[in-house]
C-alpha positions as CSV (number, residue, x, y, z in Angstrom):
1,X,168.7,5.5,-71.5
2,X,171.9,5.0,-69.4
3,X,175.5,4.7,-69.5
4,X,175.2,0.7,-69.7
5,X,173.1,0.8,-73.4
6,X,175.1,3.5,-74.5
7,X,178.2,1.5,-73.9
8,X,176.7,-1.9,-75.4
9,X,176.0,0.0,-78.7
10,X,179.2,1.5,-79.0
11,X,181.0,-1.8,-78.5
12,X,178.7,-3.6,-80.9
13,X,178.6,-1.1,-83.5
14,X,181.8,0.7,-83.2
15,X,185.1,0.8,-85.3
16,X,188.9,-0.6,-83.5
17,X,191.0,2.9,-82.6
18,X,193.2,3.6,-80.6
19,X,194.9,7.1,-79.0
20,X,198.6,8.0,-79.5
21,X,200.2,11.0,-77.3
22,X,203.6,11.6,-77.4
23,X,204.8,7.7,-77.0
24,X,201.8,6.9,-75.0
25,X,198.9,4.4,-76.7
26,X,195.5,3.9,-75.2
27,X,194.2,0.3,-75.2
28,X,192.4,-0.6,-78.4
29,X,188.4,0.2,-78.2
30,X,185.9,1.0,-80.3
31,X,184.4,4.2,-81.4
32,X,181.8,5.9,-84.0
33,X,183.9,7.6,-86.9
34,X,182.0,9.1,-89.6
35,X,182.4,11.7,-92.1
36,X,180.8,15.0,-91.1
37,X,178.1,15.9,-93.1
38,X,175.9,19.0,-94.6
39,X,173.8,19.2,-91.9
40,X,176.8,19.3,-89.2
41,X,178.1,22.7,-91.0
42,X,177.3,24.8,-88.0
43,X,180.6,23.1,-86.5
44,X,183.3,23.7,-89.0
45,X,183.8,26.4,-91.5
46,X,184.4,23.6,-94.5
47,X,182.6,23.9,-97.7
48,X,179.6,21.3,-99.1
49,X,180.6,18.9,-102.0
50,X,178.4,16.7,-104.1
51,X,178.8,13.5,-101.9
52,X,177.3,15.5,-99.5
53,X,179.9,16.3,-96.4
54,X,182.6,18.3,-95.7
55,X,185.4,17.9,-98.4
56,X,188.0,19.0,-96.2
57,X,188.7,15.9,-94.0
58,X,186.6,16.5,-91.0
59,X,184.8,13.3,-89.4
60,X,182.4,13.0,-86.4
61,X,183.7,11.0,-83.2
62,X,181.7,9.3,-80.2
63,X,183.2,6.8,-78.5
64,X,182.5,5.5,-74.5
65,X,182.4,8.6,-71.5
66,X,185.9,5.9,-70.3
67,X,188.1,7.1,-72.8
68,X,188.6,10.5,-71.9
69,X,189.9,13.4,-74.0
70,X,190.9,15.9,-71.0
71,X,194.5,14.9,-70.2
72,X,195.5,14.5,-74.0
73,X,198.0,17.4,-75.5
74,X,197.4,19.0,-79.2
75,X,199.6,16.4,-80.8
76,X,197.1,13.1,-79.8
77,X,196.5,11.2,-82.7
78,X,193.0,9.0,-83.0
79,X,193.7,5.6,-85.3
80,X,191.7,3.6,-86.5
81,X,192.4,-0.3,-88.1
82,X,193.0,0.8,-91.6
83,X,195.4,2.9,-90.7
84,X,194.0,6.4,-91.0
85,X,194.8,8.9,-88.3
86,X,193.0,12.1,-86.7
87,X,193.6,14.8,-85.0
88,X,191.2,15.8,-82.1
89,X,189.8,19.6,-83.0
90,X,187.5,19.3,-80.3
91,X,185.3,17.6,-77.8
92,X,182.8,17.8,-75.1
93,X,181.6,15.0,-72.5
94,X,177.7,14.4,-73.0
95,X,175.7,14.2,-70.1
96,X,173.0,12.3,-68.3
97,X,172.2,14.6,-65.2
98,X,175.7,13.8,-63.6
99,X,177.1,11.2,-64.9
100,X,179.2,11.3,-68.7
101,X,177.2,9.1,-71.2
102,X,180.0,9.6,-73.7
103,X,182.5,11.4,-75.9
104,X,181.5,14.1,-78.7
105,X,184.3,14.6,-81.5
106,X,185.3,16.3,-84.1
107,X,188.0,14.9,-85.5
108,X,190.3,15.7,-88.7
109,X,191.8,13.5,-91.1
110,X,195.7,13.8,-91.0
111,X,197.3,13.0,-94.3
112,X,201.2,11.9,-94.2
């Protein structure tokens, strides 16, 4: 496995978002965003519902090692195409020995 395949799936497979940060936008990429689920409890204090995940907005994020979440402030905002927004509650880069294979996430669901 290396960066290259990682990147490939993650472009293939991934959703459009973009990153807002106080009147700064990334470039448009893609990403994984999914809803957090039972088994991802350790992570978040939220509570289990019938579906099945977290009820309480929380999704999971990976996107490319590129797109990175170190120079962002508290108020960067994750979109995504149909118009939802997140906020980042935290990250980590995932490794291969040295070199950042890609982005871990979890993100919350803003609601306006």
């Amino acid at each position: 496995m290396n960066v290259n395949t990682i990147d490939t799936c993650i472009n293939k497979y991934g959703r459009s978002v973009y990153i807002t940060d106080e009147g700064w936008n990334s470039k448009i990429y893609n990403a994984f965003v999914q809803p957090l689920r039972y088994k991802n409890k350790m992570y978040l204090s939220g509570s289990f519902n019938e579906l099945g995940h977290y009820g309480e907005g929380y999704y999971l994020y990976i996107g490319p090692a590129k797109e990175n979440f170190d120079n962002l402030s508290k108020r960067a905002l994750l979109h995504t195409a149909d118009g939802k927004s997140y906020k980042i509650e935290r990250y980590e880069k995932i490794f291969l020995k040295e070199k950042p294979l890609y982005i871990w996430a979890v993100i919350k669901r803003r609601e306006w």
